[in-house]
C-alpha positions as CSV (number, residue, x, y, z in Angstrom):
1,X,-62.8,-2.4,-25.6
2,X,-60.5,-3.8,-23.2
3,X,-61.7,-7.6,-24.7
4,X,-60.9,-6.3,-28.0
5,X,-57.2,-5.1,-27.4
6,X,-56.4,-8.2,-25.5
7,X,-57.5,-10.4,-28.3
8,X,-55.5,-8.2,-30.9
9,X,-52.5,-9.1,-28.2
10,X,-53.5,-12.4,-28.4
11,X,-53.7,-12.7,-32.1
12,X,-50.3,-10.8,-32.6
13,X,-48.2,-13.1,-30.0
14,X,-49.4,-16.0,-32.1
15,X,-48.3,-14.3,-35.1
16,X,-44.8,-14.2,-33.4
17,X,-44.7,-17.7,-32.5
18,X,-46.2,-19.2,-35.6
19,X,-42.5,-17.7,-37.5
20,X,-40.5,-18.1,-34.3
21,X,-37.2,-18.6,-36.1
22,X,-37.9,-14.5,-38.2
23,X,-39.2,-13.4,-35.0
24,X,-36.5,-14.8,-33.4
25,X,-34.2,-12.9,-36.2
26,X,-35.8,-9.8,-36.2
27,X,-35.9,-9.2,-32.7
28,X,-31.9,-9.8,-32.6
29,X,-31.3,-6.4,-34.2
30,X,-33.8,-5.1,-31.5
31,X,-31.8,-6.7,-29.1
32,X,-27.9,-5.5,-30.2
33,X,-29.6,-2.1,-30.3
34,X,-30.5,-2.0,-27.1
35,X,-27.6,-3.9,-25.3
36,X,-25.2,-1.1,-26.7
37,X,-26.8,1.8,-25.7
38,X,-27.0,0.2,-22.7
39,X,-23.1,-0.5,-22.4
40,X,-22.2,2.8,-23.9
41,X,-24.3,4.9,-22.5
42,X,-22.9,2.9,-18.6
43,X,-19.8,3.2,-19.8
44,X,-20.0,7.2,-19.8
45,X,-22.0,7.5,-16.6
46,X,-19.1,5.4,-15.3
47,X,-16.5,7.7,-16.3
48,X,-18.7,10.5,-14.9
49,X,-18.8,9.1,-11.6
50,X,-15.4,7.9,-11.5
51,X,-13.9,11.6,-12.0
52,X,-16.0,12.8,-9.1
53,X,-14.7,9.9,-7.3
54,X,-11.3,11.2,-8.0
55,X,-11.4,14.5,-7.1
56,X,-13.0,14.4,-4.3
57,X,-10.3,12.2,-3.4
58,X,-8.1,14.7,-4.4
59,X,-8.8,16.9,-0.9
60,X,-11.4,19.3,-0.8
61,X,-12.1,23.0,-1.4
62,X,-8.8,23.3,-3.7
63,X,-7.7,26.0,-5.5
64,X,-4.6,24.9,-8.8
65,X,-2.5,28.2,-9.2
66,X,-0.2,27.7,-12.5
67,X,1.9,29.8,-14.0
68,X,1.3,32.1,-17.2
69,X,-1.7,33.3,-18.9
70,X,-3.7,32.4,-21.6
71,X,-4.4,35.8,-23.7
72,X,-6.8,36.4,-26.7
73,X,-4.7,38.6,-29.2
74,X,-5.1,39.7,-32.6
75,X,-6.5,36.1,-34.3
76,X,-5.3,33.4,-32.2
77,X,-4.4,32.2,-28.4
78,X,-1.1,33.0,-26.5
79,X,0.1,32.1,-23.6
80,X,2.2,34.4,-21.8
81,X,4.5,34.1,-18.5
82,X,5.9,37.3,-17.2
83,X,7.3,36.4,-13.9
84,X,7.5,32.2,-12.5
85,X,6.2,31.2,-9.3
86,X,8.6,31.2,-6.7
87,X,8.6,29.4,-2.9
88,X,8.5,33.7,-2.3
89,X,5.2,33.5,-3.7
90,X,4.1,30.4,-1.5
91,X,5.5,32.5,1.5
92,X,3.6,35.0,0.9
93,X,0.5,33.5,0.7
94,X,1.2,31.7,4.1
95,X,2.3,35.1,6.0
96,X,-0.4,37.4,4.0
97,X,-3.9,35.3,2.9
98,X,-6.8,34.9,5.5
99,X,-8.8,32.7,3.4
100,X,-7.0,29.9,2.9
101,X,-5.8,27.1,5.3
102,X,-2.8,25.7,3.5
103,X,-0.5,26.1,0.6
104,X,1.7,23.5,-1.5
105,X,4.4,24.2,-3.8
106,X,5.0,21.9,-6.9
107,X,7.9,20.5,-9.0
108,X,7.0,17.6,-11.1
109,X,9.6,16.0,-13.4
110,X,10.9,12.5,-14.4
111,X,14.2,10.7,-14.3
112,X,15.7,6.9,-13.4
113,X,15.5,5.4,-10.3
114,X,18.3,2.9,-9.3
115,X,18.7,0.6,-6.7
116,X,21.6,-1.8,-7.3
117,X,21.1,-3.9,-10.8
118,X,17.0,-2.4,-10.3
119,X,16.0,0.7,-12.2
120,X,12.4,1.9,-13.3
121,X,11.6,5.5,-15.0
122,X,8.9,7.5,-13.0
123,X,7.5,10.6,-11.9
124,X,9.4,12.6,-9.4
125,X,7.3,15.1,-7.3
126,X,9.1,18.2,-5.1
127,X,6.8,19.4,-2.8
128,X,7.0,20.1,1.0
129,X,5.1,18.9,4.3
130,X,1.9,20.8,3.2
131,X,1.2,18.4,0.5
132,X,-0.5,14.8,1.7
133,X,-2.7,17.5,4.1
134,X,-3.9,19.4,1.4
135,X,-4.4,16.2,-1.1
136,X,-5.6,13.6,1.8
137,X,-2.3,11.1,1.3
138,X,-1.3,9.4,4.1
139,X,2.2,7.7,4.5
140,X,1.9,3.9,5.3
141,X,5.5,3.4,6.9
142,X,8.0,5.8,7.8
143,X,7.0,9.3,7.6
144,X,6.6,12.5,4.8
145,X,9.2,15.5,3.8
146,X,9.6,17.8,7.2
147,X,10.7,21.5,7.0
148,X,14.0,20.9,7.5
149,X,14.2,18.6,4.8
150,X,12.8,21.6,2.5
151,X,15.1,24.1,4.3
152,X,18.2,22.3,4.0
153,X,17.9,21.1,0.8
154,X,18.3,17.4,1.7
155,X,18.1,14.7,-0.4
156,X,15.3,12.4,1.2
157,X,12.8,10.6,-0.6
158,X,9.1,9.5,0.4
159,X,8.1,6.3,-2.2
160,X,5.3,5.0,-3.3
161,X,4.6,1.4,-3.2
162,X,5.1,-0.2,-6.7
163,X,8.6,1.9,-6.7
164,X,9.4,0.2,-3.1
165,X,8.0,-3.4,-4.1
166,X,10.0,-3.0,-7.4
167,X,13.4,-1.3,-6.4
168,X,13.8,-3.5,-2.7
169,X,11.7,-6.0,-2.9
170,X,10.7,-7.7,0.4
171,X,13.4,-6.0,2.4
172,X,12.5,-2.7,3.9
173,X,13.4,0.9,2.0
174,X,13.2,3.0,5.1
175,X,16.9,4.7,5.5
176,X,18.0,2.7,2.5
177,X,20.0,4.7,-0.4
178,X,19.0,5.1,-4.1
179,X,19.5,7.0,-6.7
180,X,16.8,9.6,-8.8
181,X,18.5,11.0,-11.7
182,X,21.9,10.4,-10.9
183,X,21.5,11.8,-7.1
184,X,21.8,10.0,-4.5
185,X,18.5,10.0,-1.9
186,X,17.6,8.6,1.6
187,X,14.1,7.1,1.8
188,X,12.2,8.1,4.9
189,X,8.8,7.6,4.4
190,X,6.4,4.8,2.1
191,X,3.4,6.2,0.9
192,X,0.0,4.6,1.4
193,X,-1.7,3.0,-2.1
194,X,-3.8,5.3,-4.0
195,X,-3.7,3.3,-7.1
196,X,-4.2,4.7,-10.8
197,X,-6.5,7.6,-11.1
198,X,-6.6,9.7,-14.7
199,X,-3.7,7.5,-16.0
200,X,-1.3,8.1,-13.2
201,X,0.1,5.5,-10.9
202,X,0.2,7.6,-7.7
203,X,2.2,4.3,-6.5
204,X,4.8,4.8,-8.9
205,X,6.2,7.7,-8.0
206,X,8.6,9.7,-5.6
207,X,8.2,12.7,-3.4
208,X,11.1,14.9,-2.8
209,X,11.8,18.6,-1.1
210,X,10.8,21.7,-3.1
211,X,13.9,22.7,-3.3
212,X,16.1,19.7,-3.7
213,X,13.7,19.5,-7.2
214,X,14.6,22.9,-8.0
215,X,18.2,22.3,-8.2
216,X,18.1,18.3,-9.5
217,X,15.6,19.4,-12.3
218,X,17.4,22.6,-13.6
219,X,14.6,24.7,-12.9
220,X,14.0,28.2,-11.5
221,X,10.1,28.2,-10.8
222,X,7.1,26.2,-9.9
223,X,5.1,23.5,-11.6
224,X,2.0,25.1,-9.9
225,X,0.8,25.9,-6.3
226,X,-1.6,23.7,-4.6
227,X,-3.9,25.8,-2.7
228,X,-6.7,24.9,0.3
229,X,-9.3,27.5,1.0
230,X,-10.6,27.9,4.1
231,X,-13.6,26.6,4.1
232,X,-16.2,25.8,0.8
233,X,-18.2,29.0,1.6
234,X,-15.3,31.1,0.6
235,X,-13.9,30.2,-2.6
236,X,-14.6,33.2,-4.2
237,X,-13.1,35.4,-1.6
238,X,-10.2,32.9,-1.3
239,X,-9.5,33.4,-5.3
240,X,-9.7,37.4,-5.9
241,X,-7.4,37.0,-2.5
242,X,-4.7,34.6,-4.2
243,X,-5.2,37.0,-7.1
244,X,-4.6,40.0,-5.9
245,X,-1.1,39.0,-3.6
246,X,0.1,37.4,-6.3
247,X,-0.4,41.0,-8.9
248,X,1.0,42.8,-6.0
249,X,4.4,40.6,-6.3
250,X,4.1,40.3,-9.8
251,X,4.4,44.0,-10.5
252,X,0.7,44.0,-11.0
253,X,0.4,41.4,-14.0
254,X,-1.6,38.6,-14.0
255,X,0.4,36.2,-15.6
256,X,-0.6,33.3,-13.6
257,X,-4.0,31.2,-14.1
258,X,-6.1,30.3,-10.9
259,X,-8.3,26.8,-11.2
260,X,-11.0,25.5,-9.0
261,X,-10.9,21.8,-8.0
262,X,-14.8,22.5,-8.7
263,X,-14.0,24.4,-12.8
264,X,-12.0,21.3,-13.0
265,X,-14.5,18.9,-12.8
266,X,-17.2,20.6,-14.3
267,X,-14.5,20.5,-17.6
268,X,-14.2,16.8,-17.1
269,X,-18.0,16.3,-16.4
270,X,-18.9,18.2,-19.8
271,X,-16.3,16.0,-21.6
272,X,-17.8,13.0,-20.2
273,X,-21.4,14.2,-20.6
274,X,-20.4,15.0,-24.6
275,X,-19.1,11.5,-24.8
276,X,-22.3,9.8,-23.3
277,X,-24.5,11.6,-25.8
278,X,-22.1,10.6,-28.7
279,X,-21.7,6.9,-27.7
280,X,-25.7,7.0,-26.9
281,X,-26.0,8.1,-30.9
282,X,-23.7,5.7,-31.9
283,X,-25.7,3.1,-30.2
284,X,-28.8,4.3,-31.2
285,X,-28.1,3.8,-34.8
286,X,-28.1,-0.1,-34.0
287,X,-31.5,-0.2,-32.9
288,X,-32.5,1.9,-36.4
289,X,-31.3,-0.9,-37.8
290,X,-33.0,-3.8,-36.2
291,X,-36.1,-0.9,-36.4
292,X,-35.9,-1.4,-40.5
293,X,-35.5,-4.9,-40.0
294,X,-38.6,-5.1,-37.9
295,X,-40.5,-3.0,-40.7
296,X,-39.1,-5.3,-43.7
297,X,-40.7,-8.4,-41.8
298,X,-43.8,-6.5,-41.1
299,X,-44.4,-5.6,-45.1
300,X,-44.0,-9.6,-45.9
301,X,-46.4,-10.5,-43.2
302,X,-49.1,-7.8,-44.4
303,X,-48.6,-9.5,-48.2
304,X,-48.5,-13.5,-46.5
305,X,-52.0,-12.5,-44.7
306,X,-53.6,-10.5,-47.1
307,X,-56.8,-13.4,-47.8
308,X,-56.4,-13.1,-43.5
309,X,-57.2,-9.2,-43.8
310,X,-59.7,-9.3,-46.5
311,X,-61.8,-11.9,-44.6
312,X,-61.2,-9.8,-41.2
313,X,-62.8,-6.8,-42.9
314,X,-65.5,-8.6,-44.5
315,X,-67.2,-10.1,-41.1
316,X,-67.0,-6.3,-39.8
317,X,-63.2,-5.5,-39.0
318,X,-62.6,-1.2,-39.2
319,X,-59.2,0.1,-40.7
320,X,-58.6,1.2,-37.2
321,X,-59.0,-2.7,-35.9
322,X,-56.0,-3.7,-38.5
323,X,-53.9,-1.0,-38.0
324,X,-54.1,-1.4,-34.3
325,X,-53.1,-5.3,-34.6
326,X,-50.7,-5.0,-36.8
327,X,-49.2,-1.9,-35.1
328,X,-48.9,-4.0,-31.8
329,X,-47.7,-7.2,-33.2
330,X,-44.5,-4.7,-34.5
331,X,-44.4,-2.6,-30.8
332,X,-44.7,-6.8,-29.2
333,X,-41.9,-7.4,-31.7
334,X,-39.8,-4.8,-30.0
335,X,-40.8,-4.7,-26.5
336,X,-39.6,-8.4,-26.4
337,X,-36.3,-7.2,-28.0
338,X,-36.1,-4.4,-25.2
339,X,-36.7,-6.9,-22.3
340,X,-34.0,-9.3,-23.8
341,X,-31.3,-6.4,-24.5
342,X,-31.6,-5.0,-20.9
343,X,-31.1,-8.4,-19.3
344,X,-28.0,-8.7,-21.6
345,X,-27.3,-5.0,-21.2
346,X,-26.9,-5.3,-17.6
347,X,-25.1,-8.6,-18.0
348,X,-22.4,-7.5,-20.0
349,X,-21.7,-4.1,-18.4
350,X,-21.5,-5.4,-14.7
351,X,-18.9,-8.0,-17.2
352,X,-17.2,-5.6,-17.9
353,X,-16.7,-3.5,-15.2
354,X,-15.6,-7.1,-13.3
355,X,-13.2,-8.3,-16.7
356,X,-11.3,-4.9,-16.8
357,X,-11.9,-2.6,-13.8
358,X,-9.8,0.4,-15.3
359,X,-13.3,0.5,-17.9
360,X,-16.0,1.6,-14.9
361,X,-19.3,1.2,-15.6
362,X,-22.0,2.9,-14.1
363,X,-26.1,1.4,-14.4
364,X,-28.6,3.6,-13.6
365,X,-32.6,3.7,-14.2
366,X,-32.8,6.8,-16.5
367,X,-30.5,4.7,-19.1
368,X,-32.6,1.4,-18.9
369,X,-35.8,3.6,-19.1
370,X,-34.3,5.3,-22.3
371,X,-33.1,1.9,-24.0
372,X,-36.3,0.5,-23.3
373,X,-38.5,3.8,-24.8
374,X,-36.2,3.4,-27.5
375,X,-37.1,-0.1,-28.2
376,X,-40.8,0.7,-28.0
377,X,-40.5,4.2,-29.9
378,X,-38.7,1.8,-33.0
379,X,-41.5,-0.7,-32.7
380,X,-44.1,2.0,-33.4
381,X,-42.0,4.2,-36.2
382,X,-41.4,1.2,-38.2
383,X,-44.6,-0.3,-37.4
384,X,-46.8,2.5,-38.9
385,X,-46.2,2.0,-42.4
386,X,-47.2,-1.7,-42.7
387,X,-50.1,-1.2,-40.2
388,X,-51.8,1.6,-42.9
389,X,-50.9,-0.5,-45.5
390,X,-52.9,-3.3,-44.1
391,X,-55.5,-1.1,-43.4
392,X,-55.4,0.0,-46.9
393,X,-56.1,-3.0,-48.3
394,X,-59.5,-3.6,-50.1
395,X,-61.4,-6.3,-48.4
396,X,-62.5,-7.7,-52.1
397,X,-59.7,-7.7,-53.1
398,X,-57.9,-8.9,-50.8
399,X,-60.4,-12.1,-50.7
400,X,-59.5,-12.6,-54.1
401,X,-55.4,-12.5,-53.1
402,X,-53.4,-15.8,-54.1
C-alpha cells in the first residue's frame, strides 16, 4: 500500500509539471491566500504584543482613578460627576491608604510653546514628583518637578526631547525661559526618550506642577489620579481601599470610576484579539478563492484525461484508486501553494515591520500552522468533487471519450 500511494504521488507531480504554466496559475491564488493570512493575522499578534509591551512599560501594579461615573438609567448610559477630584483627595490617600505605595495627581491640557521665532502645539502634563516613579520615566538631564515646585505654584517645566531639540536646538534648555500658553516657564529637567506609544509622542510633551496646571488651564479638578498599589498581591484590597476613602470624602457617592492597569489591557487585548479573527476572515476568503480556482482546473483535467481514466479502470483501477489520485494531485496543488505563501508570508511581514516600524508585526508558529492547514484543508474541499467525478466515470465509456 505504501508502493501504491507513492506512485499516485508520482503520477500526480507529473500531472503538475506536464501544465506547469496552469499549475503555476492556480497555485498563485493558493499562494495570495496564504501570504495574507499570514500578514494579517502577524499584524494583529503584533499589536497584541506591542500593547503589553506598553503597559508594562507604563509601571507596574497601577490603579487609573477618573472622575464621574458611568450609570445605567432608564434606556440609555449617563455619566455622572457629583464632586471632582481634588489634590485633598490625593492627600488623603497618601495620609489614610495602607495598600498602596504612591499616588499621582493629573492635569493634562494643550497650548503653544514658544521660544523666540520657535513655536510647536503639544500636550501639557501637571503632575507632581510622584509621577516618573509611579510610570518608570527617568529624566535624562536636569532633574523632575520637586514639592516645592508643586507647593509654591512655580512655573518650572520638565521637557521632553523632540520639544527641546525643536524649541533650542543644539544649545542647552536647562534654566532657559519659554513660554506654554502665554506663561512664562523655567526648564529644569529633560526627560529621557520614550518615543510614541498608542499615538502619543511622550517626547513631545511638557510636565508642569499640579497646581501651576490648575490655575494656567482654568480648571478646578483632576484629569485622574495615578495610583501604585503596594504590591500585585493586593489589588483588590488596594481598590475597595481607594474606594471606600474616596465615598467617605465624597459624601458617600461613588461618582468616580477605578481602572486596573490589568482591566486596561485585557480591553485592549480583546480589541486586538477581535481584530486578528476579523483580518484572519478577511484573509481567509483569498484562499477560498484560489480553493475554487484549484477545483475549476481540476474539473478540466478529469474531462482532458477521461480515455486516461477509462483505461486505468479497465487494467483493474477501483473508484477508490482515482479518487485517491486525483484527490492528492489537488491537496499537492495546494500544499505547494502553502510552502510558497509562508516563505513570502514571512518575507513580507518581517518587510514590513523593517519598512514602517509604527506597523509591528509579530510571527508565531500557531499562525504558520493555521495558514498552512488552511492551504491543505482548501486542497481537499475543492478537491472532492472532481475526484468523485472521476471516479464516476464509466470505464467504457470513458474508452470511448474523444
Amino acid at each position: 500500500m505504501p508502493l501504491q500511494l507513492s506512485e499516485q504521488l508520482r503520477v500526480s507531480v507529473d500531472s503538475i509539471l506536464a501544465n506547469k504554466m496552469r499549475s503555476f496559475l492556480t497555485t498563485l491564488g493558493v499562494v495570495i491566500g496564504v501570504t495574507s493570512v499570514i500578514l494579517l493575522v502577524s499584524i494583529g499578534e503584533g499589536m497584541r504584543t506591542y500593547l503589553a509591551d506598553i503597559f508594562a512599560g507604563m509601571g507596574s501594579n497601577l490603579l487609573f482613578v477618573f472622575p464621574g461615573k458611568s450609570d445605567t438609567r432608564g434606556q440609555g448610559r449617563t455619566l455622572t460627576t457629583v464632586r471632582k477630584l481634588t489634590l485633598a483627595d490625593v492627600r488623603a490617600l497618601e495620609q489614610r491608604a495602607v495598600n498602596i505605595a504612591g499616588v499621582a495627581p493629573l492635569v493634562v491640557g494643550g497650548g503653544m510653546v514658544e521660544r523666540g521665532a520657535r513655536s510647536r502645539d503639544i500636550m501639557v502634563m501637571g503632575t507632581d514628583e510622584e509621577f516618573p516613579v509611579l510610570h518608570n520615566l527617568g529624566v535624562s538631564t536636569g532633574r523632575f518637578i520637586r514639592k516645592e515646585n508643586v507647593a509654591n505654584k512655580q512655573r518650572v517645566a520638565v521637557i521632553g526631547k523632540t520639544v527641546a531639540i525643536e524649541l533650542f536646538g543644539d544649545r542647552s534648555p536647562l534654566g532657559q525661559q519659554m513660554k506654554i500658553a502665554e506663561a512664562r516657564f523655567r526648564v529644569v529637567g529633560i526627560m529621557e526618550p520614550k518615543g510614541q506609544s498608542l499615538g502619543f509622542d511622550f517626547d513631545d510633551m511638557a510636565y508642569i506642577p499640579v497646581t501651576t496646571a490648575l490655575d494656567l488651564f482654568e480648571q478646578e479638578g483632576l484629569t485622574r489620579l495615578s495610583v501604585k498599589a503596594a504590591n500585585k498581591s493586593n489589588l483588590e484590597p488596594a481598590i475597595a481601599e481607594l474606594r471606600n476613602i474616596l465615598m467617605r470624602r465624597h459624601n458617600n457617592r461613588e461618582d468616580f470610576t477605578i481602572v486596573s492597569q490589568a482591566d486596561l489591557l485585557d480591553t485592549f487585548n480583546q480589541i486586538a484579539e477581535t481584530m486578528t479573527y476579523v483580518l484572519l476572515g478577511i484573509a481567509s476568503i483569498s484562499l477560498l478563492v484560489g480553493g475554487i480556482g484549484i477545483m475549476n482546473i481540476m474539473l478540466v483535467s478529469v474531462r482532458e484525461r477521461t480515455r486516461e481514466i477509462g483505461v486505468r479502470k479497465a487494467l483493474g483501477a477501483r473508484k477508490r484508486d482515482i479518487l485517491i489520485q486525483f484527490l492528492m494531485e489537488s491537496v499537492t496543488v495546494s500544499m505547494m501553494g502553502g510552502l510558497l505563501g509562508l516563505v513570502l508570508g514571512v518575507i513580507i511581514s518581517a518587510g514590513v515591520s523593517a519598512a514602517v516600524p509604527e506597523i509591528p508585526t509579530a510571527i508565531t508558529m500557531w499562525i504558520l500552522l493555521v495558514a498552512f492547514g488552511f492551504s491543505v484543508a482548501v486542497g481537499v474541499f475543492f478537491g472532492v468533487a472532481p475526484a468523485r467525478k472521476a471516479a464516476a466515470l464509466d470505464p467504457i465509456d470513458s474508452l470511448r471519450y474523444e
